[in-house]
Structures are given as structure tokens and as C-alpha cells.
N, C-alpha and C positions, 0 to 999 in steps of 0.2 A: 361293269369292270373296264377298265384304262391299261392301256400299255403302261403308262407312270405308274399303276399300282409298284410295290415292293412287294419282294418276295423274301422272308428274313429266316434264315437256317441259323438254329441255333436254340437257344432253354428254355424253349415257350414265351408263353405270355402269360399274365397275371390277371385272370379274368374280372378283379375288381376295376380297371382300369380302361377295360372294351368297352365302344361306345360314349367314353366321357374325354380322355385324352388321347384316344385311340378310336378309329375306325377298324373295324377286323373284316376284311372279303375274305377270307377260308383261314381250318386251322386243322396241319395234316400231323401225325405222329407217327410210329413205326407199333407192328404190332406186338405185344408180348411173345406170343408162340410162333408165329410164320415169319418175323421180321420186317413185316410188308408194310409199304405206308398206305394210310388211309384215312378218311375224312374223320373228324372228332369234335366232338362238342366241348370234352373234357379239358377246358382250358386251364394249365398248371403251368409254374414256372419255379420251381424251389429254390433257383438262385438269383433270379431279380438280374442277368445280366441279358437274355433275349428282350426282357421288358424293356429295360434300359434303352438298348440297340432300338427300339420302335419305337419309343419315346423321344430321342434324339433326331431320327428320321424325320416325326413329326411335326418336332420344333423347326426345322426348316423348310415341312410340306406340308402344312396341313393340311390339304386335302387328301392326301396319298390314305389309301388303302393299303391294307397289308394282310398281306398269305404268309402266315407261319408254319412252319415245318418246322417241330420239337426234336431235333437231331443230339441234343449237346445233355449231358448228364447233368447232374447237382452240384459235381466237381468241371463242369465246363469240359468233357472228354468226352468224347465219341470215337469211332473208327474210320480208317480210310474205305470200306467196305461202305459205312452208313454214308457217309458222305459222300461215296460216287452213286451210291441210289438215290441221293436225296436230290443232286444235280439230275439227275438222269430225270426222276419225277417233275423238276422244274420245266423240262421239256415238254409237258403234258396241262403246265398252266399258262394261262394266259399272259397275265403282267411278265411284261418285258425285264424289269430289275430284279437281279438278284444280290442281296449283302448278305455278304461274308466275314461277320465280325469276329473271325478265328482264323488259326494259323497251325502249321508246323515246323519244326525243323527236321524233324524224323526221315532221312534217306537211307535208312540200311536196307529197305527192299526197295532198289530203282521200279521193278515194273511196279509196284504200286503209284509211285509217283506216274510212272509214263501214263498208267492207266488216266488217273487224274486230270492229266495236262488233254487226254484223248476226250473226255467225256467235259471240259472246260473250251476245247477248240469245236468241237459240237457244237454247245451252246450257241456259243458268239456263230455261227455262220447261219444258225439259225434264227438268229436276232436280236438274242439274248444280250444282257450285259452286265458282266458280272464285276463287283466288287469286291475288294478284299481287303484286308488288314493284316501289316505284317507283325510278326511278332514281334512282343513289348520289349525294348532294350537290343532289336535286330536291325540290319541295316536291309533284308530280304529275308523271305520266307516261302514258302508253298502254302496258299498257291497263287499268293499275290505277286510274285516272278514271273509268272506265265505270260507268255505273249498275249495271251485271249484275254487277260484279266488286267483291269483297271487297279495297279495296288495303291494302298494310301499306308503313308505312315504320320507319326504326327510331331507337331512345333510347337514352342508358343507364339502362337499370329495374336493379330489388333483385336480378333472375332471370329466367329464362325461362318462368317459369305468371304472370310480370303482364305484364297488357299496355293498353292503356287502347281504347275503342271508342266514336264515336259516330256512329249509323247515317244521319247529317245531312250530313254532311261529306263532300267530294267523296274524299277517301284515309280510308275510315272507322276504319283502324288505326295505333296504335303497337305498338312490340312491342321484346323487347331486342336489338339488336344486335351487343351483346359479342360476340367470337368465344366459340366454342366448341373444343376441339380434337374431331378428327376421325378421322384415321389420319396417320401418317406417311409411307405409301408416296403421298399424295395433293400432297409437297410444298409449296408454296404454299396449300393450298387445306387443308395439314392442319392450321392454325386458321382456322375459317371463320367471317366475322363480317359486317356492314353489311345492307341491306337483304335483298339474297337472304335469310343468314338469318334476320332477323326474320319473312320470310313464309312461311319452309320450319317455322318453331316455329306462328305459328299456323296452319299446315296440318295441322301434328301435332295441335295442339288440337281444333282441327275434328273430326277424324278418331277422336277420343274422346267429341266432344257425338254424334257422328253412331252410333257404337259403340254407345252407352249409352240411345240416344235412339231408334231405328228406327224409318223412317220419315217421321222430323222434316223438314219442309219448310224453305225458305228461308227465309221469316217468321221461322218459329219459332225457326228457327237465329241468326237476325240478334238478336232479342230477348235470347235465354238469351245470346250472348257479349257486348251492351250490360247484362246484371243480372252475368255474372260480372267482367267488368272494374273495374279498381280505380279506373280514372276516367273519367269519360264527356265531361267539357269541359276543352279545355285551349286554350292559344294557343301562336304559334310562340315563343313567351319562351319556355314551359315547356318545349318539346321541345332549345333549344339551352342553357339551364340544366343541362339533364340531361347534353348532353354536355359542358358546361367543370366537373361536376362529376366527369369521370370519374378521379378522380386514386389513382393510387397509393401503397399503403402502404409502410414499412419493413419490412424483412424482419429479422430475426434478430438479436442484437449477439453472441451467442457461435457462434464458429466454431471450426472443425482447420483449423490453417493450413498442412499441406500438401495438405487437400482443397482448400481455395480456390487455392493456387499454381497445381494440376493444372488447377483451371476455368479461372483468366487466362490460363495459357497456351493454354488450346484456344480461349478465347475471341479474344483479340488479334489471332490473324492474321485470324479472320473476319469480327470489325469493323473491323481497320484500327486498330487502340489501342495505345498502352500504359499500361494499366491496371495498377498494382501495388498490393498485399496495402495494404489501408486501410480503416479505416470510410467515406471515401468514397468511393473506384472500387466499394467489392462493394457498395454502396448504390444504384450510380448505375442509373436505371432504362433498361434494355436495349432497350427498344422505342426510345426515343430518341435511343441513340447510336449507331445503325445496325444494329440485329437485325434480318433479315428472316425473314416467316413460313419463307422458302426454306431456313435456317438452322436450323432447327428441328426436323427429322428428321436432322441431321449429327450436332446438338449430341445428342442422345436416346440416336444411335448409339454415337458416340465415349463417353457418360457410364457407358455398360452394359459397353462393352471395360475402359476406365481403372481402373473402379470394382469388374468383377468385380460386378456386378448385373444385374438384370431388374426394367426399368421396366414399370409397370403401366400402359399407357396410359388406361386408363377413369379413371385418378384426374389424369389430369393437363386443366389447364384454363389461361384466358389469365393467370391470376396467377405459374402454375408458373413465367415465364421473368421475371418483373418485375424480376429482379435475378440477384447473385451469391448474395446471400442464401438468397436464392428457392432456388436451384439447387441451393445445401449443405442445405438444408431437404428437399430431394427427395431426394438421394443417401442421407440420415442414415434418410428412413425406408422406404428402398428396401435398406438393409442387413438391416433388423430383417429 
């Protein structure tokens, strides 16, 4: 076990996945009848977003290990009660990182918050370091506000190693939000993008300063990722800049036109279209005219039967589906 381990509170893990894209050092739960956490073998995740969050991590650490503690329901909800037990339990494990790929806005009972912020300022003096992600469409949240916690929200940056950091600022992070793809059996969640993962990437960072660094205190930690950040002052201009510049390219002008036939038609009935063979329907960008992420392990599937291929998931990313383009550009170099 490593201090850089991560420790990931939140919808489990999907135990097809441990061992192959995932290393798992513990996986802790709460009990049905006492409420207690305790150690489990029963690795579940019904919603494919705890997976997500350690899949993300790992794209940036692979070597990190991860302690899961199953806190977060099917609808992504737990309590302020499960959640200051489940920090409380972190005190009790080893690995130094904690993510926190959740949030609230919920202040109608302040001691519950205060309690929070008590059982967060613990941690950290203990060694701890915790991450957070505020909520999606917020400029702060609890409990990534907290003085003790590192919050991250997200942009659209060049990639996922920049991020910007200023240790002043009540969310002292930005970080990229673009989805990432994930797996497919994860549906929905198998491009995983917005704040969770911005803070699930720099958890993964973390977990490399802390790797490389042994030792390294919270200070110090805070320091070195304010000198590696590519920027340290920004205003909210900058951060919604970044998202009206998130725009998409053209994809390709030379195509096989009974590759693309084959795509409209598996396409159409699951946007609702009719789309036919043009430089503008195989142009038109697919997130827009009703692609959901949920479509995305259909389409993967169905491209590998039609095609007589084997798609490499590790290559595939949020541009893969930008278009029709896109998609003839994927099958062409899934034949080679």
C-alpha cells in the first residue's frame, strides 16, 4: 500500500473492470442493518459513475491503487450522515488521497454542514488530502468550499495534464472537463466528462506529486501544483470563454459511400433522423442532433458486427463520435 493510493467515495466499482483497467487495494460498503462500513468483496456499481471517477484517475496514474467505499446510491445520492462516516472511515485507511467526485448545495441544516467542514479539517491535519468537485453548472459547493479541501471545477483546456491553480481562491481549481471515454459496459457514464471528472484527473495528478514526492505535506503539495499550473489568475470571463470555445472540427471530405449508407442507416432510427449520404448530414455534429452518451456502446457494438472489426477502445475519445466523418475515420483505421 502507498500513500498515492486513492481512496474514491462514491457508486462503487464494477467488478468486471478490477484488475484489468483498475487495480483495487480495498472495497468498503455500509451495512444494510447496522449502517456500519465494512470490508466487501461484493464489488457493484449500478450506475457506472464511481467506475468512471477510477477509471479517470487511472488514465492519469496508472499505477495508483484504489479503496472504494460504495457511499453514493443508483441515483448518485447519499446522506450528510453517510458521508461524514465514510470521511471519518478514511481516517482509519492508509492511502493519503481522498476524491470526492460529489457535491451539494443543501444548507438548510448549517450544523450539518459545520459538522462536515469539522470532520474535512480532521483529515487534512492528519494528512490527508482531500478532493472535491463542485457542483455541475455552480461556481462553489460543499464541500469543495472548505478551507481543508482542494475544489476543482471544470473548463475546456488543450488536455487533461493542464489545469490552472490558485491557492487564494475559495475552488482553488480548474481542470479539463471534456469527457474522456471510459468503457462501454458503463453506458452513459462511458464518456465521462463535467466536473466529477475534472476532479477525478486532478486526483490522478495528485497521486503522481505524492508518488514522486514522499512525504510531501499539504503546503508543499499546494505550492508545487500552484508552480506546475499553466495559470494561476483567471476571472469567470476566462472560464466561460473556454467553454463557447468548445467547437468542433470537420471531419474528413473523402469517404466509401457504402460505409457511410451502413452508418445513416444504423444511425437514423436512434436519432430520430433522416439523414442522407451528403457533405452535410455526414458533417452535421452528432452530440447536437440527439446522440446520447447512452448510444454509444450500441453504436461501438453494432460498428464491429456490420464492419467485421475490432474496435480498440483505448483509442477512442470525445471526438470519435463528432460526426459521420468521424465514424468513417474510425472504421477505416479499425480495418488496417
Amino acid at each position: 500500500m502507498s500513500d498515492s493510493d486513492v481512496i474514491i467515495l462514491d457508486s462503487g466499482m464494477k467488478s468486471e473492470l478490477i484488475n484489468r483497467e483498475i487495480t483495487l487495494g480495498g472495497y468498503y460498503e455500509f451495512d444494510n442493518d447496522s449502517n456500519d462500513l465494512h470490508a466487501s468483496e461484493d464489488f457493484t456499481d449500478n450506475n457506472g459513475h464511481g467506475t468512471a471517477c477510477g477509471l479517470a484517475v487511472c488514465k492519469v496514474s496508472p499505477k495508483t491503487k484504489l479503496h472504494v467505499i460504495k457511499l453514493l446510491n443508483d441515483n448518485i445520492q447519499s446522506s450528510f450522515v453517510k458521508l461524514i462516516e465514510a470521511l471519518q472511515f478514511c481516517d482509519k485507511l492508509e492511502p493519503r488521497i481522498i476524491n470526492l467526485s460529489l457535491a451539494t448545495l443543501d444548507a438548510r441544516d448549517i450544523s450539518k454542514i459545520t459538522s462536515l467542514e469539522n470532520v474535512c479539517e480532521k483529515l487534512t491535519r492528519n494528512g490527508k488530502i482531500i478532493v472535491s468537485s463542485v457542483y455541475n453548472g455552480c461556481t462553489t459547493s460543499w464541500p469543495a468550499r472548505f478551507n481543508s479541501v482542494i475544489g476543482v471545477r471544470g473548463a475546456i483546456l488543450k488536455n487533461d495534464s493542464e489545469y490552472w491553480f490558485n491557492k487564494e481562491n475559495e475552488v482553488q481549481c480548474i481542470a479539463s472537463m471534456v469527457p474522456i471515454f471510459t468503457s462501454r459496459i458503463l453506458n452513459e457514464n462511458c464518456y465521462f466528462g463535467g466536473n466529477s471528472k475534472s476532479a477525478a484527473i486532478i486526483t490522478g495528478l495528485i497521486s503522481n506529486i505524492v508518488d514522486e514526492n514522499v512525504g510531501i505535506n499539504i503546503d508543499e503539495l499546494i505550492d508545487m501544483l500552484s508552480e506546475r499550473a499553466t495559470k494561476n489568475y483567471w476571472t469567470e470571463d476566462d472560464v466561460n470563454t473556454s467553454l463557447n470555445e468548445f467547437i468542433f472540427d470537420t471531419g474528413k471530405r473523402e469517404y466509401d459511400m457504402d460505409s457511410a449508407r451502413k452508418i445513416i442507416e444504423l444511425l437514423n432510427p436512434l436519432l430520430n433522423k433522416q439523414m442522407v449520404i451528403s457533405d452535410l448530414s455526414l458533417n452535421k455534429k452528432l452530440w447536437e442532433i440527439g446522440l446520447s452518451k447512452c448510444h454509444v456502446p450500441v453504436i461501438l457494438n453494432s460498428l464491429e458486427e456490420i464492419f467485421n472489426i475490432k474496435i480498440d477502445d483505448a483509442t477512442l475519445n470525445f471526438s470519435t463520435f463528432k460526426s459521420v466523418y468521424n465514424l468513417l475515420e474510425l472504421i477505416e483505421e479499425n480495418k488496417k
